[in-house]
N, C-alpha and C positions, 0 to 999 in steps of 0.2 A: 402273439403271432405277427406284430407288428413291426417287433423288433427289426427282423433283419429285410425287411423294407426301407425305415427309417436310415438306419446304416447305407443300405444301396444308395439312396437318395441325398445323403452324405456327400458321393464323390460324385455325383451328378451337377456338372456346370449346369442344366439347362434349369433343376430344382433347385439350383443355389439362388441363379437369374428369380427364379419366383417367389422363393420365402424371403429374400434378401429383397427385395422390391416391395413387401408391404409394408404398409406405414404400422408396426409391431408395436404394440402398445407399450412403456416404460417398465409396467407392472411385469412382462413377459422378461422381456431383457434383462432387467434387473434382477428377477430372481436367482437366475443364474450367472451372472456378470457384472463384475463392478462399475462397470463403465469403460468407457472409451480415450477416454485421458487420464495423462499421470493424476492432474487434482483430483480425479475421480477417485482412483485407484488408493490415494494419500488420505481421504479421509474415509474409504471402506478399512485400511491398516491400523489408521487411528483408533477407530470403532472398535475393532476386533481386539486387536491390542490390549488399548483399555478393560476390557472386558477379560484379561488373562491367558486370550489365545496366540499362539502364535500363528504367523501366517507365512505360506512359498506362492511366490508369484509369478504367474505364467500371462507373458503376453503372445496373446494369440496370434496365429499364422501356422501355416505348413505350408508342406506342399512347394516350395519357393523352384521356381525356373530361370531365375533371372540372378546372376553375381552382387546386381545395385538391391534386390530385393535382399538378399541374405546379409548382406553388411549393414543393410535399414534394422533388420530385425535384432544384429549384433549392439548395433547403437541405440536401438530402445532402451534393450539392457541398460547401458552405459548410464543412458540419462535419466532412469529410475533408480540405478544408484546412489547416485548423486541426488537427486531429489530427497531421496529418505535416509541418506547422511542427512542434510544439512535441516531435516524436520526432527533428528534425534530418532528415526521408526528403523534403521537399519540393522543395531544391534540384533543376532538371533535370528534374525529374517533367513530365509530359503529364497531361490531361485527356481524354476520348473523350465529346462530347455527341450523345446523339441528340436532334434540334430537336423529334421526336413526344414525347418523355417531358416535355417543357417546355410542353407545348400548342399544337406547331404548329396541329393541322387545327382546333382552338377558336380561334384569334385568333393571326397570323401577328405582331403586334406584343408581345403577352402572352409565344411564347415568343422574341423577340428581347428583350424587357426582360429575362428570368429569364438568358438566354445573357450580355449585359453586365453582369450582377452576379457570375455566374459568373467570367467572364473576368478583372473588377476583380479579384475574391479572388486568382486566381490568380496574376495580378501582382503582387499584392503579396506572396504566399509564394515567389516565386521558378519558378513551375513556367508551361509552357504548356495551350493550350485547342484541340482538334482538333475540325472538326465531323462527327460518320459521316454517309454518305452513307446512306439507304434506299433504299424501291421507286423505280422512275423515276419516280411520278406527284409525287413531293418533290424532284426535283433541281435547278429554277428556283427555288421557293423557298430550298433550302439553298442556291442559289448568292444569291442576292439578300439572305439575311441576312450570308451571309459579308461581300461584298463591304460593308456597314456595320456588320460588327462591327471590320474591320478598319479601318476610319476613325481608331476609337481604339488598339486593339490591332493592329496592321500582324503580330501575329507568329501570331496565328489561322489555324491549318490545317483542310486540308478534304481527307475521301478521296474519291476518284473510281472509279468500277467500269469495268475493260475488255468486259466482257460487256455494257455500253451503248453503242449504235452510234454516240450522240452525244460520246462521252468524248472520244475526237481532237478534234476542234472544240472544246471545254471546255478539253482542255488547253491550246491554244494562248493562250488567254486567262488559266488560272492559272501556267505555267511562265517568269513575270516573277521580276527580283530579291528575296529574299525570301520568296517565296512558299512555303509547307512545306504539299505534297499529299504525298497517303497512297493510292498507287494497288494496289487491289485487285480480283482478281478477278469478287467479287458473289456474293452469295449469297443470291438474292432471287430466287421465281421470278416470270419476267417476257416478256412475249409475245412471238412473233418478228416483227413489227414495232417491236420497240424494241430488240430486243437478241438478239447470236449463239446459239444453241441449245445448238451440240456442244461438245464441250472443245477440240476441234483448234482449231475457230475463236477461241475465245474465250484462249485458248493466244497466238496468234498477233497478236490485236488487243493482248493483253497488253504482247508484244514491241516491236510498234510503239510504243504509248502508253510505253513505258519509254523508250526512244531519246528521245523525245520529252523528256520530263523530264531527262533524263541530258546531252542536248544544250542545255537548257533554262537560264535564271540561276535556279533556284529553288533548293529544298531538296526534291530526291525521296527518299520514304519509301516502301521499297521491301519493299508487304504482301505477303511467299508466302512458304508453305512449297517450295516444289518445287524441287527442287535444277539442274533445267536453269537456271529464273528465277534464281535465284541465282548461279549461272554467268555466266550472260548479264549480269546487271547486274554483276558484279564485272569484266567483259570493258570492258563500256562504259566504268567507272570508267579502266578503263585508256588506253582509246581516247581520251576524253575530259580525261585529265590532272586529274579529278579527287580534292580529296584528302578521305581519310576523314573527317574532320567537318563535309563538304559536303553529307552524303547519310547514309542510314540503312536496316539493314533492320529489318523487323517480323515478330513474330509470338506468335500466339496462346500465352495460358498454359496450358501442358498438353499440348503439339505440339511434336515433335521437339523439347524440352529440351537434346538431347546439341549438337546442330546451334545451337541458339542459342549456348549455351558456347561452341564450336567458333569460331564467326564473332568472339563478342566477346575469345576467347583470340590471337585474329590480328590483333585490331588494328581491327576492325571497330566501328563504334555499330550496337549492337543493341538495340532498345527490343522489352519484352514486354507486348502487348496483357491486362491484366488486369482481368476482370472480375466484379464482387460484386455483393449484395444478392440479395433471397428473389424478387426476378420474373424467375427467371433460365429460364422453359421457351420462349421466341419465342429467345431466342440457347445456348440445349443446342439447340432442333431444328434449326437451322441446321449445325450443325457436325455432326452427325449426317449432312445432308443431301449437307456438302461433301467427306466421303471415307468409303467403303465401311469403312474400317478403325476408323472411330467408331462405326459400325453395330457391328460386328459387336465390338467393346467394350464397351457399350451389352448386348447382347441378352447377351454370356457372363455381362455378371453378375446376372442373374436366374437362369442355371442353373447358378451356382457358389454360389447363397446357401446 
């Protein structure tokens, strides 16, 4: 019942002002965040790496209102690039862009120009470019930049949310040859006119929207922690005769650890969602939001300080 409190409280400046204000214990941050700086970031890739996971990385922000903000955000990119060329961690690496931290809702070509210079770096370090999905009122948009950023980059992925009623229809249109979606549940709250409410439902569109993909010539990227989902798509892979580096699962840095090992020790591509930089309270509240068991990690460690 907490959930869509937590989400509310999300796009709340005055709740940002107060969780962003206390002195957050390392232990708190860090579970879900690499850190705040490239070196940060450079040996959370290293770690993972080693370890045989692959990692897409998201520096944090949205939301951007300002031109000088959304070009900062282009040039982080740039110089994480370049940081993980010249440490050898670039090969095989993802990218995770969100199109608002780029200046979507300022100029829908402003952040397509910053996404194509993004993309070029990328290419040319050897790594890919994934676009997140946000709230539904961005999903035309990030489908309409996709679709021309992949003019030049054909290998630009996009994740899609099962909890949008519109996503099956969507899929059918990205699960062509090629194509590398990133299907996730959502973690956005969002009206029941656009989208399933309960978990059961949202559970089940999930299902479908997998088969989908799975049946699909794409590259499904396959976002959940939950171990039926993971089941289920390991079923499919079989059903389907597909072979393991047709398909991938994902998941969050700092979420069932043991279970990523696990998948990439079997033979699995496992890529780990990791994400850095200091505007990290719109994606802590989110993950808060999406399992009780983040709450309540989250609140122990105020009264273990």
């Amino acid at each position: 019942m907490f959930g869509p409190l937590i989400l509310a409280a999300a796009r709340s400046p005055r709740m940002r002002g107060l969780v962003t204000g206390v002195p957050l214990t390392r232990g708190v941050v860090d579970r879900f965040i690499a850190g705040e700086g490239l070196d940060d970031v450079l040996g959370a890739v290293r770690e993972l790496t080693d370890a045989g996971l692959s990692v897409t990385l998201d520096h944090l922000g949205e939301d951007t209102v300002e031109a000088g903000q959304a070009a900062a955000a282009r040039d982080a990119y740039l110089a994480l690039f370049e940081l993980l060329g010249s440490a050898g961690l670039a090969a095989g690496g993802d990218a995770s862009l969100k199109l608002s931290a780029l200046g979507q809702a300022l100029d829908a070509g402003l952040a397509l120009g910053h996404a194509q210079d993004i993309c070029a770096a990328a290419s040319e370090a050897g790594m890919t470019v994934t676009l997140d999905m946000e709230d539904h009122t961005t999903v035309d948009s990030t489908l309409e930049t996709l679709g021309k950023l992949r003019g030049d980059f054909p290998w630009v992925g996009v994740a899609v949310q099962s909890m949008l009623r519109r996503t099956a229809g969507d899929l059918r249109d990205l699960a062509h040859e090629g194509s590398r979606v990133r299907l996730v549940k959502g973690a956005y709250a969002e009206p029941a006119s656009v989208a399933y409410q309960d978990r059961a439902s949202i559970d089940r569109a999930y299902v479908r929207d997998l088969r989908l993909l799975m049946e699909g010539d794409g590259h499904p990227m396959i976002g959940s922690h939950d171990p039926r989902i993971i089941e289920i798509a390991l079923a499919l892979a079989s059903v389907t005769e597909r072979p393991a580096d047709t398909y991938e699962f994902q998941m969050l840095y700092g979420i069932r650890a043991d279970e990523q090992r696990r998948l990439a020790d079997a033979g699995q591509r496992m890529r780990v969602y990791v994400p850095y930089g200091a505007d990290w309270y719109g994606y802590f509240m989110r993950r808060l939001a999406e399992r009780p068991a983040n709450l309540a990690f989250f609140l122990r460690s105020f009264v273990s300080r």
